[in-house]
C-alpha positions as CSV (number, residue, x, y, z in Angstrom):
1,X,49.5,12.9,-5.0
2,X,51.7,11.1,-7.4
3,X,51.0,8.9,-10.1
4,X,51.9,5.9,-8.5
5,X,49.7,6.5,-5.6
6,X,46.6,7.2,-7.7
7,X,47.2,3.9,-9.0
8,X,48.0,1.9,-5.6
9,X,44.6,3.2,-4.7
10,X,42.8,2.4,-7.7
11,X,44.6,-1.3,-7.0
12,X,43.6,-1.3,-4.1
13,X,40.0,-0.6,-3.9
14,X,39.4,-3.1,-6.8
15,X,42.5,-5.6,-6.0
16,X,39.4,-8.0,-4.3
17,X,36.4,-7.8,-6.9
18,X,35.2,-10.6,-8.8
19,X,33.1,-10.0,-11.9
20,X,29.8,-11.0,-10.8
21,X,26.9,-12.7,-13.4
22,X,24.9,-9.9,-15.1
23,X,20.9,-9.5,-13.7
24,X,18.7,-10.4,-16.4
25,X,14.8,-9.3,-16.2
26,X,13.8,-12.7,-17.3
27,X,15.5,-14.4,-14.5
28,X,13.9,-12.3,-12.2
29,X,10.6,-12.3,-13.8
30,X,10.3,-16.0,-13.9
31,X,10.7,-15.6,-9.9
32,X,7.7,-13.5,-9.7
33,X,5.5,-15.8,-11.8
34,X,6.5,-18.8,-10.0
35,X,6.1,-16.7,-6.6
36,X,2.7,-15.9,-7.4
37,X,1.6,-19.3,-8.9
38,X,3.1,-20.9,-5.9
39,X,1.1,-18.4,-3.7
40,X,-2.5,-19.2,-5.5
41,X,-1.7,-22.8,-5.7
42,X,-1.1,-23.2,-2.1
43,X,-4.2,-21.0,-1.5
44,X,-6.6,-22.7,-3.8
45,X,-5.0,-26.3,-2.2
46,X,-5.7,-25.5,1.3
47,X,-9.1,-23.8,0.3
48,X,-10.5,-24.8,-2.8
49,X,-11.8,-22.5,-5.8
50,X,-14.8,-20.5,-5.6
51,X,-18.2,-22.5,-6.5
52,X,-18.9,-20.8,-9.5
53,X,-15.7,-20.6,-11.4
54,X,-14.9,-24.3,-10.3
55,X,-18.5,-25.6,-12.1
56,X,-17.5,-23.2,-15.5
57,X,-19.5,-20.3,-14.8
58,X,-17.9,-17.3,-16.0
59,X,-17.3,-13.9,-13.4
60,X,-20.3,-11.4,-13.9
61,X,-18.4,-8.3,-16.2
62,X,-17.5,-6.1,-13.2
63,X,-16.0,-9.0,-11.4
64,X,-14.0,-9.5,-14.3
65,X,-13.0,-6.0,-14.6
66,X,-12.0,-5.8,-11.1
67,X,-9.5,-9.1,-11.5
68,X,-7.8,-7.6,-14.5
69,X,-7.6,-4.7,-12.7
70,X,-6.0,-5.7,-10.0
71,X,-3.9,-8.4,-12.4
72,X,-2.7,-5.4,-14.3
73,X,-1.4,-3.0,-10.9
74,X,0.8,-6.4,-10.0
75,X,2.3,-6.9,-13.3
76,X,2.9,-3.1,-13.3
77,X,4.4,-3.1,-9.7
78,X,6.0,-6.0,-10.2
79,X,7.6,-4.8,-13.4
80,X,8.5,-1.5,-11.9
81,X,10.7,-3.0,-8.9
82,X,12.4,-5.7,-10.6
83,X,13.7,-2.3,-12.8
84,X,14.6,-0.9,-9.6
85,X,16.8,-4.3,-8.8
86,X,19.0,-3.2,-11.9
87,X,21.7,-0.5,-11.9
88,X,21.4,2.3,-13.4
89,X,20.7,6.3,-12.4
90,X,17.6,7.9,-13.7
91,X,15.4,5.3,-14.8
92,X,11.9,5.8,-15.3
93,X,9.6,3.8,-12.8
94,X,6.5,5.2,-13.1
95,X,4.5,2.7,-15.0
96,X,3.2,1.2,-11.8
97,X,1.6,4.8,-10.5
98,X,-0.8,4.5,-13.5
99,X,-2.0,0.9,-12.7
100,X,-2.3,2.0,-9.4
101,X,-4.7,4.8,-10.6
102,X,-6.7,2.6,-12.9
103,X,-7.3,0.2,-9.9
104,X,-8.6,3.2,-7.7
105,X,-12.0,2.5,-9.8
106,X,-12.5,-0.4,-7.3
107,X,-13.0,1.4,-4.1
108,X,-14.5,4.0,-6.1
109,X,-17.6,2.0,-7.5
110,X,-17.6,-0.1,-4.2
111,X,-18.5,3.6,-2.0
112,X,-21.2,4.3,-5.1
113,X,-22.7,0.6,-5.3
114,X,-22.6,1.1,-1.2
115,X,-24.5,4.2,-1.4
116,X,-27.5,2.8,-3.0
117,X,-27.2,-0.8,-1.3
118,X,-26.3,0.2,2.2
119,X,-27.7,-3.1,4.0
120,X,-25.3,-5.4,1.8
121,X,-22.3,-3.1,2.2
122,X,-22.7,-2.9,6.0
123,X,-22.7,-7.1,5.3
124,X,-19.8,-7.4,3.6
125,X,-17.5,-5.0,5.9
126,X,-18.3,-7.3,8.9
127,X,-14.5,-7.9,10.6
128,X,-15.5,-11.6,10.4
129,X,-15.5,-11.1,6.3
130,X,-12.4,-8.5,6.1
131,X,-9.8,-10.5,8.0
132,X,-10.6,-14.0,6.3
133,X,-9.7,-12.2,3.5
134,X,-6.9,-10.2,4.5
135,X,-5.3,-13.3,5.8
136,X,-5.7,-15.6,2.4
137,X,-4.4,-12.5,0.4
138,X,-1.6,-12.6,2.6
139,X,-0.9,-16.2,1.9
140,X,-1.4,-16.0,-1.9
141,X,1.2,-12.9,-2.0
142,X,3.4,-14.1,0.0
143,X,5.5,-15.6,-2.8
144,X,5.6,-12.6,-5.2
145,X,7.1,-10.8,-1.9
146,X,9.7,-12.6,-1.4
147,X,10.1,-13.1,-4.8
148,X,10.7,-9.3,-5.3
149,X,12.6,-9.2,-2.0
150,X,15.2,-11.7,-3.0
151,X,15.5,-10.0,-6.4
152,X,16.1,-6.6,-4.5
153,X,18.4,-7.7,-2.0
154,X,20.6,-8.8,-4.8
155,X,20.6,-5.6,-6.7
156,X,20.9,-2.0,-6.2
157,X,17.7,-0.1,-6.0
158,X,18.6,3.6,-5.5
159,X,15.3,4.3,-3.8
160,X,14.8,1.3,-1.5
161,X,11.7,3.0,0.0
162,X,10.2,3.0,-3.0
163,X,11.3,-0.5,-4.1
164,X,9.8,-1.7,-0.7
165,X,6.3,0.2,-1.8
166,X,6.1,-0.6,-5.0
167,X,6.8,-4.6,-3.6
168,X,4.2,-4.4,-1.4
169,X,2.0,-3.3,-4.0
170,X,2.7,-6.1,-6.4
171,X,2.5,-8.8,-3.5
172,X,-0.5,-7.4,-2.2
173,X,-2.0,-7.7,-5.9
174,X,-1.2,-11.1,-6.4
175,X,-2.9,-11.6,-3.3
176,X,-5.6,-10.1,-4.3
177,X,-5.9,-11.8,-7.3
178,X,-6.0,-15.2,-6.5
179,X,-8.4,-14.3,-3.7
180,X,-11.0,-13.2,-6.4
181,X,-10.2,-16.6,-8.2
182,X,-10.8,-18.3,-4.1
């Protein structure tokens, strides 16, 4: 090849691009806090906060360390994939694996607490229970979704299996945050 071919090429592969704005981590930040605000807003609207919290009684301690727990895997998720939405090649996005370890203490105390209360943990795994929940979650996380959707549609995640996990992860969060404030 010649010179001037090399540079015909190089013309025209990037004859057409535009210089597009740069992604900022605020910008997309914002769009997760005002997915998940929208999501528990429109939950709490259609079904009202729980008794307890509503009249200014405070969560027992283990309630409270279940919501931060479960508040700090979604800002960790969430963090981790809008990182993935910016370019770059060998970023670490790991931060959200640790969360996600911390919040196994959940299910983990619930199979203890189950062991020595079997009658009320048979109660609360009714379908009638699960699915109630299941679908408000859904509709609190919703916005953090698409939130992190939109965010990753406009970037370039290298691993967009992983960006779709770790999305999931901070939706389902949010979700199931605001359904421990519902």
């Amino acid at each position: 090849m010649t010179d001037a071919s090399i540079d015909d090429l190089i013309d025209g592969l990037g004859g057409e691009l535009e210089p597009v704005r740069p992604r900022r981590l605020l910008r997309g930040g914002l769009w997760v806090a005002m997915g998940w605000i929208g999501g528990g807003a429109l939950l709490l609207w259609l079904f009202g906060m729980r008794h307890d919290l509503a009249a200014g009684i405070p969560m027992a301690p283990l309630s409270m360390l279940a919501f931060w727990l479960i508040v700090a895997l979604g800002l960790a998720a969430a963090w981790s994939a809008l990182r993935m939405g910016l370019p770059g090649v060998g970023r670490d996005y790991s931060g959200w694996r640790w969360a996600g370890l911390a919040a196994l203490a959940l299910p983990l105390t619930a199979i203890f607490i189950g062991f020595g209360d079997s009658h009320g943990a048979m109660e609360a795994m009714r379908p009638d229970h699960g699915m109630r929940c299941t679908f408000d979650g859904l509709i609190a996380g919703v916005g953090v979704g698409a939130a992190l959707f939109a965010w990753l549609k406009g970037g370039a995640p290298t691993s967009p299996e992983r960006a779709g996990l770790v999305s999931g992860l901070a939706a389902g969060a949010a979700g199931a945050a605001v359904v421990a404030l519902h």
